[in-house]
C-alpha positions in Angstrom: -5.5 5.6 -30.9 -5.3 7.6 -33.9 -1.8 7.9 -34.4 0.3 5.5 -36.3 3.2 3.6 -33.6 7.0 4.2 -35.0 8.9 3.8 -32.0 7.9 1.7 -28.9 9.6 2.6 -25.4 10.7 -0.7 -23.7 11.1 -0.2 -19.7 11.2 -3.3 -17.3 11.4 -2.7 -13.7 14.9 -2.3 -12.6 16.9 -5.8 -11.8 14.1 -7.7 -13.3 16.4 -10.4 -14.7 13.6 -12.7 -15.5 12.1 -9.4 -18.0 15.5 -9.9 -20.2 14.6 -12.5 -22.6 10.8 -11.3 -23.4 12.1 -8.4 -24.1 14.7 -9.4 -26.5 11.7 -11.0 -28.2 9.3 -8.7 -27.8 12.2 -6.1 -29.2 12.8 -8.8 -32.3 9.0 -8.7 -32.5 8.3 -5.3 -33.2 11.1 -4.8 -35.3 9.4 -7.5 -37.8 6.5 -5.1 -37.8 8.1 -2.5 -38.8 8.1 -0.6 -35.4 11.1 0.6 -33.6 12.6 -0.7 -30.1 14.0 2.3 -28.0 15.0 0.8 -24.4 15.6 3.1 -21.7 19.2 2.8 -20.5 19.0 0.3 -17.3 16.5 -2.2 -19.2 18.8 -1.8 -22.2 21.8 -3.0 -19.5 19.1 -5.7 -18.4 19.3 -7.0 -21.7 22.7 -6.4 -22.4 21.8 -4.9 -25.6 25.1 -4.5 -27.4 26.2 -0.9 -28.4 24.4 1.2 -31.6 20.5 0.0 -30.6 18.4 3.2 -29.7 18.4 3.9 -25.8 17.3 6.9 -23.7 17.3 8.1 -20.7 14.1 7.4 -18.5 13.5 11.3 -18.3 13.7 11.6 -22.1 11.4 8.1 -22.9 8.3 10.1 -22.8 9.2 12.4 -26.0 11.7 9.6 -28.0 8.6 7.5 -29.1 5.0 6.9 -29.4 4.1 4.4 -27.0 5.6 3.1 -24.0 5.3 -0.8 -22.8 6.1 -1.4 -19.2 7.4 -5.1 -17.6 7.0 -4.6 -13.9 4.7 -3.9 -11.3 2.4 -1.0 -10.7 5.4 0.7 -9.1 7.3 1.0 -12.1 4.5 1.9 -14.3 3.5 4.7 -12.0 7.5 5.8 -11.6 7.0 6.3 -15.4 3.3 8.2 -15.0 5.3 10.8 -13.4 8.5 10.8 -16.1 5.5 11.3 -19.0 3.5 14.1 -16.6 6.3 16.3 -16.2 7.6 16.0 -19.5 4.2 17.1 -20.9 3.8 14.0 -23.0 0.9 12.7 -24.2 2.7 8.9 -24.7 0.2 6.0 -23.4 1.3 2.8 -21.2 0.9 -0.4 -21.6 1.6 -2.2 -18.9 2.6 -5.6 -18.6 2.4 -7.5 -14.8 5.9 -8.7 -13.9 5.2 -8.1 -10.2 3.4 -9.3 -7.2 0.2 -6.2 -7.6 -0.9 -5.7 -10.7 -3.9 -3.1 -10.2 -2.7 -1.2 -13.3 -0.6 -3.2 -15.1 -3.0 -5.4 -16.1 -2.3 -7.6 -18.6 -0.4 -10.5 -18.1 2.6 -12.1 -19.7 1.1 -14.8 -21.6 -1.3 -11.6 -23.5 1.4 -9.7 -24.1 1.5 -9.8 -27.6 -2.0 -10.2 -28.6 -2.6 -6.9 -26.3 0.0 -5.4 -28.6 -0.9 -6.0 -31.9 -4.2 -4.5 -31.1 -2.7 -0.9 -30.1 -0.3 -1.5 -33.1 -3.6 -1.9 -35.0 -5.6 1.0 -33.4 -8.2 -1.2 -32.1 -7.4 -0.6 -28.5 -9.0 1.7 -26.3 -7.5 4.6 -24.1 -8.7 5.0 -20.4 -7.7 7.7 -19.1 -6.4 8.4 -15.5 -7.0 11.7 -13.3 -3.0 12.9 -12.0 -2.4 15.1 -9.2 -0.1 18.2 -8.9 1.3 18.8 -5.5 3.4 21.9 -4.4 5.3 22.5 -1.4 5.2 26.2 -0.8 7.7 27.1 2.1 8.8 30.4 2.2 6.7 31.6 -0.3 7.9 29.9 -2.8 7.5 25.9 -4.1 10.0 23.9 -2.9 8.7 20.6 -4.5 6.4 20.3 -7.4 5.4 16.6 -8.0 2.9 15.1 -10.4 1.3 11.7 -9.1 -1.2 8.9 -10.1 -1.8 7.6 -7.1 -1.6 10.1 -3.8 0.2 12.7 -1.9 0.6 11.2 2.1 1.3 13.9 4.9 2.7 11.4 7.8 4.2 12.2 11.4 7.9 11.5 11.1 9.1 7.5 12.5 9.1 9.5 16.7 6.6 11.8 16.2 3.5 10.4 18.4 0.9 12.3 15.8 0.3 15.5 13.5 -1.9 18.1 13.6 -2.9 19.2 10.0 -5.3 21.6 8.8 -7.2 21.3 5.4 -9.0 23.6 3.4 -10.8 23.6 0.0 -9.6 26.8 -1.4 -10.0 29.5 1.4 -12.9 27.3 3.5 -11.7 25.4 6.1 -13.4 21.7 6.2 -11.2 19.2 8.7 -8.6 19.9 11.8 -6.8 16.5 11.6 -5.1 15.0 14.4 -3.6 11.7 13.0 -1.2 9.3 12.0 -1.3 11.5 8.8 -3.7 12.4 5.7 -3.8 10.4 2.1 -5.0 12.9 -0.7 -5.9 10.4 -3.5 -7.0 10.0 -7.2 -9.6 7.4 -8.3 -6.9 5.4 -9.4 -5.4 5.8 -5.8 -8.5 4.8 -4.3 -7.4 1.2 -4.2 -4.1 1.8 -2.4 -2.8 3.1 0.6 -7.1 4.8 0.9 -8.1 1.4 0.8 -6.1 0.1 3.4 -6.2 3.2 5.4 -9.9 2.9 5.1 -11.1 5.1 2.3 -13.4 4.1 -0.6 -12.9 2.7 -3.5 -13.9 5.2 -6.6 -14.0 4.2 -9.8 -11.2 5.4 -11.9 -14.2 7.5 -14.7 -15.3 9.5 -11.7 -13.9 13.2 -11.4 -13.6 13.0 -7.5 -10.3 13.6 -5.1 -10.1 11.7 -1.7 -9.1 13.0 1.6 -8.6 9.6 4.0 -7.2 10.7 7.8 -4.5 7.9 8.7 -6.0 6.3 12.2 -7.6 9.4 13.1 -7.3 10.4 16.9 -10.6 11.8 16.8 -13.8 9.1 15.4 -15.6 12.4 13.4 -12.4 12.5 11.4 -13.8 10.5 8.0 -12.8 10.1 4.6 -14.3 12.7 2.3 -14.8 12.6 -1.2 -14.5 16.3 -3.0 -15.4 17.3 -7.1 -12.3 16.9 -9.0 -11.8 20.3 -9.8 -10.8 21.1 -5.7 -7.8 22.8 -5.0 -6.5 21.2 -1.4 -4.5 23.0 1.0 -3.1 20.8 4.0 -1.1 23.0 6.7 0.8 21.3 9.1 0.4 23.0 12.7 4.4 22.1 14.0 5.5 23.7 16.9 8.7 22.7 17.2 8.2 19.0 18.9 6.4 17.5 16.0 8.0 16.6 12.7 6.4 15.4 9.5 6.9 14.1 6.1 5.5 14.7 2.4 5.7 11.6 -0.2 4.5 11.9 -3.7 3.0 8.1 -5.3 5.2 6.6 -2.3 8.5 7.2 -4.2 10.1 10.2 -3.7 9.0 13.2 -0.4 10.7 15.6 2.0 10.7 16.5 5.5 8.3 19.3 6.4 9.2 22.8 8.1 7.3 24.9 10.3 4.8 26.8 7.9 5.1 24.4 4.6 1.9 24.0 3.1 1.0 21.4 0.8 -1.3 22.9 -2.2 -3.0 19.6 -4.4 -5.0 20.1 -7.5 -5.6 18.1 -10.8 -3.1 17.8 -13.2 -3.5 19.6 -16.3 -3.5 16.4 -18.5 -4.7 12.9 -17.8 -2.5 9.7 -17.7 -3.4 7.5 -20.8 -3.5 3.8 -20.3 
């Protein structure tokens, strides 16, 4: 990091009431060096920061400061990969593990500080993590547009008995998938739902997109590991009897219509950690 830190984003996940009193001192902390606090509006309630103290909204976090520290769990810190994707910011994470998986926010509580003090310094380093842009085009026109860290999951809906899904790489067909439904995954995904769906793990420096089939109906139906730079279409084939969904890092989807497709392809900027 080349950039001198002003303004620290403070974001705990939300009703975390054992988060409030590390970050009143981890607020009182960086203030001594100089650097300034800016708590996004439910931590700041978490604290119960009292009224004049720089706040923002989790949307606008990603452009109010120059580095963002996360309490939580990896759900939170990837709640706020998406916030800094689709605001175009280029704000880094430091994440701090307040929850029961800590894949990506790594550092514990007790190295909090001394972590800090080295990105304050400039001595840490960045690692940088593919994202994934997904687009619902129904109609002929995107319905959803989603940036994720993790992975876009095609399911069968909670009745449906399985989905029939058809994916291409660009215009080439390469799988008919009839499943419980299809993960399209990052590196960084690779150790989620893949992993327990059965995919590989790939490290997180490899330029590689997954496609893991969710128990597959038919056994030629494997995970396949594509370059990077593949654009993925998945097509639903829904006749009327089967219904499906579309979630985007497991925290926000829709229900699928008749003719949705589901175009994935890289992000146009990385995730810094």
């Amino acid at each position: 990091m080349n950039s001198p830190i002003r303004r620290v984003g403070l974001v705990a996940k939300h009703n975390l009431d054992a988060a409030a009193g590390v970050l009143a001192e981890l607020a009182g902390w960086l203030e001594a060096r100089s650097v300034e606090p800016v708590f996004e509006t439910h931590t700041a309630a978490l604290v119960g920061l009292p009224p004049g103290r720089p706040t923002s909204t989790p949307d606008n976090l990603p452009t109010a400061c120059d580095l963002v520290v996360v309490l939580g769990g990896d759900g939170t810190l990837i709640g706020m990969a998406g916030r800094i994707a689709q605001a175009g910011a280029n704000v880094p994470i430091l994440g701090v593990n307040f929850g029961s998986l800590g894949f990506l926010t790594e550092i514990q509580l007790p190295e909090l500080y001394e972590s800090l003090e080295s990105v304050l310094d400039g001595e840490a380093g960045i690692d940088e993590r593919m994202m994934l842009r997904a687009r619902t085009i129904r109609n002929g026109t995107a319905f959803a547009d989603r940036l994720v860290l993790n992975d876009v999951v095609i399911t069968k809906a909670a009745l449906s008995r399985i989905i029939d899904l058809s994916v291409s790489i660009g215009s080439e067909l390469v799988m008919r998938v009839r499943a419980d439904g299809l993960i399209v995954a990052t590196p960084t995904g690779s150790s989620a739902y893949n992993l327990a769906a059965g995919g590989p793990i790939v490290h997180p420096s490899v330029d590689a997109l997954l496609l893991t089939p969710i128990a597959p109906h038919m056994l030629t139906n494997r995970p396949v590991v594509l370059p990077g730079s593949s654009e993925v279409r998945v097509e639903p084939i829904m006749n009327g009897a089967e219904e499906g969904n579309v979630t985007f890092d497991g925290q926000s989807g829709h229900p699928l219509q008749p003719d949705d497709v589901i175009e994935i392809t890289r992000g146009a900027s990385p995730l810094r950690l």
